[in-house]
N, CA, C and O atoms as a DFTB+ gen file, in Angstrom:
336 C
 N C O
     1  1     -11.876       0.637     -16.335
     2  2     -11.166       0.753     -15.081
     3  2     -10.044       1.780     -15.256
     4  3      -9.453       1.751     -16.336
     5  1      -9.680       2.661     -14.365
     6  2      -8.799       3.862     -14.252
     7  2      -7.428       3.300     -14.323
     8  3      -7.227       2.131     -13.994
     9  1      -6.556       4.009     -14.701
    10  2      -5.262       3.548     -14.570
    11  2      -4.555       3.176     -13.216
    12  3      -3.886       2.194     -12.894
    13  1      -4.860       4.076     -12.674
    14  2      -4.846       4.154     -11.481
    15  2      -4.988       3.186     -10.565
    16  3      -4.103       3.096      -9.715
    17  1      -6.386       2.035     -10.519
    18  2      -6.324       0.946      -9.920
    19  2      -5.597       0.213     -10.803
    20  3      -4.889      -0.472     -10.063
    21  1      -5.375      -0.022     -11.737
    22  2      -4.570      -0.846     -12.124
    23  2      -3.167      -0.927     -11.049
    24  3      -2.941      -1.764     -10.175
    25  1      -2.549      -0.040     -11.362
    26  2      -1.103       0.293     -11.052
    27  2      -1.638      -0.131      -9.255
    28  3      -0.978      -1.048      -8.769
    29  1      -2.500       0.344      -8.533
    30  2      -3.059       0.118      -6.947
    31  2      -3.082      -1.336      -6.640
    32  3      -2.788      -1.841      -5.557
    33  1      -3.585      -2.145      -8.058
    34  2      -3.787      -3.646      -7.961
    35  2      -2.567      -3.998      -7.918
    36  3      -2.336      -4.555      -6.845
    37  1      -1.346      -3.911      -8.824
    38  2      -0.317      -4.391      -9.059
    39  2       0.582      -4.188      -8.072
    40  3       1.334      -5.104      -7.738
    41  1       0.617      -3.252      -7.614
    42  2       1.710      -2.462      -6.728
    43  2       0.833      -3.902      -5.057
    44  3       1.373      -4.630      -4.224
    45  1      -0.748      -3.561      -5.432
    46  2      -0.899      -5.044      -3.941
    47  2      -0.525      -6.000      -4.418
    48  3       0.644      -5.880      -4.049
    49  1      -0.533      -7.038      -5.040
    50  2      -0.360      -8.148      -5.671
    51  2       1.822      -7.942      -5.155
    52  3       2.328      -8.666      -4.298
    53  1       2.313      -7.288      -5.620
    54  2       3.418      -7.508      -5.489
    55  2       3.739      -7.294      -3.782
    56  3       4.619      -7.946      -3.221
    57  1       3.097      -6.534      -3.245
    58  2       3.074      -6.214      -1.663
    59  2       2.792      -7.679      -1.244
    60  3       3.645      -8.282      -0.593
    61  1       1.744      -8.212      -1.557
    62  2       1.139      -9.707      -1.058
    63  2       2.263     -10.775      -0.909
    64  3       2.509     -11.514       0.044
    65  1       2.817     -10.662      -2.000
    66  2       3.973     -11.836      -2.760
    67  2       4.967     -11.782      -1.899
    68  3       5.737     -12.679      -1.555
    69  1       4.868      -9.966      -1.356
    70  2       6.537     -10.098      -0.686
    71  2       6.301     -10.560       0.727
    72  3       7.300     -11.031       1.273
    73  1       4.946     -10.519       1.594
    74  2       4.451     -10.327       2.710
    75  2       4.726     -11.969       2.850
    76  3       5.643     -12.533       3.447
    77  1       3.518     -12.591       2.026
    78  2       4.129     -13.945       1.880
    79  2       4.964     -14.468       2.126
    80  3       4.827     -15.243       3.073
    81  1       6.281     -14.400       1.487
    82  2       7.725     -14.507       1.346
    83  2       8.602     -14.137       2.470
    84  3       9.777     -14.479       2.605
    85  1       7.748     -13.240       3.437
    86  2       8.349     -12.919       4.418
    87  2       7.775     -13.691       5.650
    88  3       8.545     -14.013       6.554
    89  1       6.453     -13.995       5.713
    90  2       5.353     -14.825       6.361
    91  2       6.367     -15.951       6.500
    92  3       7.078     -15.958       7.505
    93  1       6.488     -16.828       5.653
    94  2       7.126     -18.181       4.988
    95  2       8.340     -18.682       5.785
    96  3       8.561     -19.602       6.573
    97  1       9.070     -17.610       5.199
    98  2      10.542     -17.556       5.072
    99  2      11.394     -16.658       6.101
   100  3      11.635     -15.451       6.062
   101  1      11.768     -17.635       7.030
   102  2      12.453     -16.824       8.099
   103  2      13.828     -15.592       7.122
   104  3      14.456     -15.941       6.122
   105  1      13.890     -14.842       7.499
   106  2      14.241     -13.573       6.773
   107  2      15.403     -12.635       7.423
   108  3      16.172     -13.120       8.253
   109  1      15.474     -11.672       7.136
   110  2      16.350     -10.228       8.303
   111  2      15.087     -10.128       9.707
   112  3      13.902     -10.430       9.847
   113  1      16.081      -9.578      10.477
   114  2      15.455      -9.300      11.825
   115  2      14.119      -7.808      11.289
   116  3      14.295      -7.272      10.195
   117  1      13.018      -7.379      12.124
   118  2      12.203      -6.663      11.672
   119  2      12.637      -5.556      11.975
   120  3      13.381      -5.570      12.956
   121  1      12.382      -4.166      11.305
   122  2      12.779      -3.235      11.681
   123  2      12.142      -2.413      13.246
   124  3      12.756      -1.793      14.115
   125  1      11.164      -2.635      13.151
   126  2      10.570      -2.367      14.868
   127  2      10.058      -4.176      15.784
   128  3       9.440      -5.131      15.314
   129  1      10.510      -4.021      16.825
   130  2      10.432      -5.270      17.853
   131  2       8.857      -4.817      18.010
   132  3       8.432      -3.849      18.641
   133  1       8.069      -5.844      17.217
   134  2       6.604      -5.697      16.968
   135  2       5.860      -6.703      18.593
   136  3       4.735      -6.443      19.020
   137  1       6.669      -7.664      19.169
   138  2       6.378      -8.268      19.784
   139  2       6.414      -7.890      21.326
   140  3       5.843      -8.390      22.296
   141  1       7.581      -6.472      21.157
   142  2       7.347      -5.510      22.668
   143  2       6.396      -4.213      22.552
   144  3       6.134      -3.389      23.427
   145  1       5.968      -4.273      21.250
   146  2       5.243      -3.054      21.216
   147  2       3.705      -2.802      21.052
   148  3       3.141      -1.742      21.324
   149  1       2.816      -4.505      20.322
   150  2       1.937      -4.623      20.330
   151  2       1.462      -5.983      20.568
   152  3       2.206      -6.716      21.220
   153  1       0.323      -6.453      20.141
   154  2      -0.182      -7.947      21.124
   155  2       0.495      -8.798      19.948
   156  3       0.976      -8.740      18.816
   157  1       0.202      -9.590      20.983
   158  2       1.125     -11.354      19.555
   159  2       0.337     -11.275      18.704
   160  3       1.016     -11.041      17.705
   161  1      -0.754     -11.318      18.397
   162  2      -1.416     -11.399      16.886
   163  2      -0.944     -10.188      15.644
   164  3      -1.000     -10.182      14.415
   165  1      -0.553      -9.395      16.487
   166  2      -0.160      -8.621      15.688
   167  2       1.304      -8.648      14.929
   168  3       1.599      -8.402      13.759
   169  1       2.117      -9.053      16.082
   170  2       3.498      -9.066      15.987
   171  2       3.635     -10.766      15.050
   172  3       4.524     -11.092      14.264
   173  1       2.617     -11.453      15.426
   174  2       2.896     -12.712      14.687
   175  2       2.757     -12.298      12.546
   176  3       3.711     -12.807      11.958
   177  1       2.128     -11.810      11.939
   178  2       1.880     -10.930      11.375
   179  2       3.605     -10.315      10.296
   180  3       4.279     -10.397       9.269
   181  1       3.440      -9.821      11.437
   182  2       5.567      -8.790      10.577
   183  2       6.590      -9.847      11.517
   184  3       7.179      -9.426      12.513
   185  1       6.693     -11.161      11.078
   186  2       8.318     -11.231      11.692
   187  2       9.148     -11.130      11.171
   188  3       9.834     -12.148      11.269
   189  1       9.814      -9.982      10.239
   190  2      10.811      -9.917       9.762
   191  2      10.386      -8.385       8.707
   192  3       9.311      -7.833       8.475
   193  1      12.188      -8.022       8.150
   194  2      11.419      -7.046       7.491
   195  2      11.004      -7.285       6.051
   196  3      10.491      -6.310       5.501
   197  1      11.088      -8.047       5.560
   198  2      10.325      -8.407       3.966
   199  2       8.601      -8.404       4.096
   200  3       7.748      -8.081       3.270
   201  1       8.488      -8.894       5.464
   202  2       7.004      -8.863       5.754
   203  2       6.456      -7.752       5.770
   204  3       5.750      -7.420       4.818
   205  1       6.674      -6.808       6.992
   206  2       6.911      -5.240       6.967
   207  2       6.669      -4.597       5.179
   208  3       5.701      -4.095       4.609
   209  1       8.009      -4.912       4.765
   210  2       7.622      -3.748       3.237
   211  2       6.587      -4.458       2.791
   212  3       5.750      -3.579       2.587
   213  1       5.919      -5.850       2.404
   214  2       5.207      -5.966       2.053
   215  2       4.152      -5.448       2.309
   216  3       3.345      -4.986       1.501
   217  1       4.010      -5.515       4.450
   218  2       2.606      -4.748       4.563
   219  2       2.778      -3.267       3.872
   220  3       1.743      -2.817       3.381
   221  1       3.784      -2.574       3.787
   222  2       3.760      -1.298       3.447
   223  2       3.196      -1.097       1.809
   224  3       2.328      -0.305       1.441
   225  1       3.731      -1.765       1.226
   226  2       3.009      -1.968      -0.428
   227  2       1.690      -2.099       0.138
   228  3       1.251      -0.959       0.296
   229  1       0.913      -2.904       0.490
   230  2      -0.371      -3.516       0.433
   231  2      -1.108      -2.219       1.087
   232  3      -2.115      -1.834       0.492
   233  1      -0.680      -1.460       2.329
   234  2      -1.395      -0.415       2.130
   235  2      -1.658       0.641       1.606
   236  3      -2.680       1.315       1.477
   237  1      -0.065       0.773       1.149
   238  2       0.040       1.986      -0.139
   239  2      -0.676       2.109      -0.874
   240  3      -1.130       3.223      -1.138
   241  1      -1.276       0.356      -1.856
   242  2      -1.631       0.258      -2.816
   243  2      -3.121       0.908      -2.146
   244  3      -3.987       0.922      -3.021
   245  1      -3.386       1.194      -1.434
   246  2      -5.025       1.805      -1.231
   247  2      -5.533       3.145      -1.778
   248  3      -6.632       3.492      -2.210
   249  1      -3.737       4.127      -1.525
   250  2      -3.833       5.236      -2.222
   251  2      -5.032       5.314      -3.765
   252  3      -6.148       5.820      -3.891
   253  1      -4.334       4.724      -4.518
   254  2      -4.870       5.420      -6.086
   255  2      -5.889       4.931      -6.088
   256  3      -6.431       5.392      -7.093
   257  1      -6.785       4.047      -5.459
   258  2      -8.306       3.724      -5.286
   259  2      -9.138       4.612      -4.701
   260  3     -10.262       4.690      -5.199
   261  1      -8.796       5.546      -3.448
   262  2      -9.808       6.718      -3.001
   263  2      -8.959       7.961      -3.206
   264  3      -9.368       8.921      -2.554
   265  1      -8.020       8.157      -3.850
   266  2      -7.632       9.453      -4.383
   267  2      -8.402      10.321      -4.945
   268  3      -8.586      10.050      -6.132
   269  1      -9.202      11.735      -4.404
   270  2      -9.937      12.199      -5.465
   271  2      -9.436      12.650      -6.909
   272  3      -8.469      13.386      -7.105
   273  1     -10.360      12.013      -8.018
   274  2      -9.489      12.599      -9.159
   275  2     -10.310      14.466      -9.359
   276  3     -11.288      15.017      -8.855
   277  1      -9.280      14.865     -10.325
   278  2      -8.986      16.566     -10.275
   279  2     -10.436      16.599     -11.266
   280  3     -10.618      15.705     -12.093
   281  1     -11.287      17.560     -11.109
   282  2     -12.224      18.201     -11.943
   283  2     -12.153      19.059     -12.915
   284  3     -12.892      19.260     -13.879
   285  1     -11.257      19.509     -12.589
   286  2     -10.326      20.676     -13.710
   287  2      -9.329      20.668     -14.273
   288  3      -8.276      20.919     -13.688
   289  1      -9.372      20.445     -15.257
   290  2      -8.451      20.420     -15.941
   291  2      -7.260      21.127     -15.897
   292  3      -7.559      22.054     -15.144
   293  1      -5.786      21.336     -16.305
   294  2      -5.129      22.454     -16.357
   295  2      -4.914      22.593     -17.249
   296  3      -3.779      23.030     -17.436
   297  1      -5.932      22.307     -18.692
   298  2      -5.479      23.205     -20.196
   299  2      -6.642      24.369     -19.582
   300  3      -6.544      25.565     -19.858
   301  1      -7.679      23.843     -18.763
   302  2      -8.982      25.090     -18.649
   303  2      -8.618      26.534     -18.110
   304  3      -7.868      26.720     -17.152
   305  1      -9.291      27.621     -18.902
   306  2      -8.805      28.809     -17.993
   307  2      -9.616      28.598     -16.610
   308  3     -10.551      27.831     -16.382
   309  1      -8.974      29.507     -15.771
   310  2      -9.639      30.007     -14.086
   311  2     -10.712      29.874     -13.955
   312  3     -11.216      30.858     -14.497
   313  1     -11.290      29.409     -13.658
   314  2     -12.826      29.735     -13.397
   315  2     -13.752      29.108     -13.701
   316  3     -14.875      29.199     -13.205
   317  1     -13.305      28.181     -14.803
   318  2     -14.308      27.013     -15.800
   319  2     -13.815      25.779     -14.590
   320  3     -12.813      25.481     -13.940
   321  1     -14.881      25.430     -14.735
   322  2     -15.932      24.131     -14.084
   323  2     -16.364      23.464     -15.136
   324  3     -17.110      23.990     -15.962
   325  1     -15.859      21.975     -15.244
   326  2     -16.615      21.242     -16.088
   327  2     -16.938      20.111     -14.931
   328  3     -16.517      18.990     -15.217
   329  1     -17.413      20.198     -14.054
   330  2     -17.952      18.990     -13.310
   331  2     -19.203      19.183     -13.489
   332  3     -19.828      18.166     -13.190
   333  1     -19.891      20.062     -13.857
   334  2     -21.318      20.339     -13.705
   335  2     -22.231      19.094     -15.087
   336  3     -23.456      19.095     -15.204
């Protein structure tokens, strides 16, 4: 497994924990009024902002899973292709 998901797993796992924690635990007010701006299922979801950063970790963590990795190296000179 790439390093990469690792660090993608961990970085969700800690997003989850905080989302949780924010789910749970009445908290700070949210940074956007989710409940004038989209439907209640949604707004039920982020009430507060611990919830919020959490969702923000949890999608972040999606990054380093479809990131393309580089084919070329940069010790290679110009022009070399080792994907072949």
């Amino acid at each position: 497994m790439k390093k990469s998901l690792i660090v993608g797993y961990g970085v969700w796992l800690v997003g989850m924990a905080i989302w949780l924690y924010g789910y749970f635990v009445p908290g700070n007010p949210p940074l956007i009024d989710w409940r004038a701006h989209t439907p209640w299922w949604i707004a039920d979801f982020l009430p507060n902002i611990e919830s919020e950063i959490g969702m923000v970790l949890m999608l972040v963590s999606i990054v380093p899973a479809y990131w393309p990795r580089s084919r070329v190296s940069l010790s290679d000179p110009p022009g070399v292709d080792k994907s072949r």
